[in-house]
C-alpha positions as CSV (number, residue, x, y, z in Angstrom):
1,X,136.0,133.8,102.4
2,X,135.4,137.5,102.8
3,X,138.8,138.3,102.3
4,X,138.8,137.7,98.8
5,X,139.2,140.1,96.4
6,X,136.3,141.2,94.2
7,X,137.6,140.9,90.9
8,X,138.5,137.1,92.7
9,X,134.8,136.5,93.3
10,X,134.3,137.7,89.8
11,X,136.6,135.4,88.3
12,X,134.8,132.4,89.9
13,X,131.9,133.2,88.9
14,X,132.4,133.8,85.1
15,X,134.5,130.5,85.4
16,X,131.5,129.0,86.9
17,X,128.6,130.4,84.6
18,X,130.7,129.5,81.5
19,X,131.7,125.9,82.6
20,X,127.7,124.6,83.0
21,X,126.6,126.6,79.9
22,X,129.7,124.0,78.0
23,X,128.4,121.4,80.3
24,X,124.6,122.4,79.1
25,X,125.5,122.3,75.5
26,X,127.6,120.0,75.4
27,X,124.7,117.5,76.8
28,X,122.8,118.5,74.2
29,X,124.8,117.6,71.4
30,X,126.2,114.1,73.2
31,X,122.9,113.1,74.5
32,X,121.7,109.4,73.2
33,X,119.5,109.4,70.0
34,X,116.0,108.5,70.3
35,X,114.8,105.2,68.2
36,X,112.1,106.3,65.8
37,X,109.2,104.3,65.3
38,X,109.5,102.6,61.4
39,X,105.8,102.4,60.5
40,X,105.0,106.4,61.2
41,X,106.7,107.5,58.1
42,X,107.6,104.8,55.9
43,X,109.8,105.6,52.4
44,X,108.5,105.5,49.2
45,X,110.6,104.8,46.0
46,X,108.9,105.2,43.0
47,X,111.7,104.0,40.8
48,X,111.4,103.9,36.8
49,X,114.1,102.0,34.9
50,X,115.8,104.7,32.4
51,X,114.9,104.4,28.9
52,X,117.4,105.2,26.5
């Protein structure tokens, strides 16, 4: 493995670093959503029919 060239080494690495940041963000924005719980912040419509 020493007898590869630098700008090799290099390559792999920036190949490397970029691939688990895509994996990283990627997880991030693919990950499962988490169930919320109803009764923490229930809805309120205050609804008035229109009066012409």
């Amino acid at each position: 493995m020493p007898q590869m060239a630098p700008l090799l080494w290099l390559n792999l690495y920036m190949f490397f670093t970029i691939m688990l940041a895509l994996i990283i963000i990627s997880s991030y924005f693919i990950k499962t959503p988490i169930k919320m719980n109803p009764q923490t912040n229930p809805t309120k419509y205050n609804q008035t029919n229109w009066k012409w």
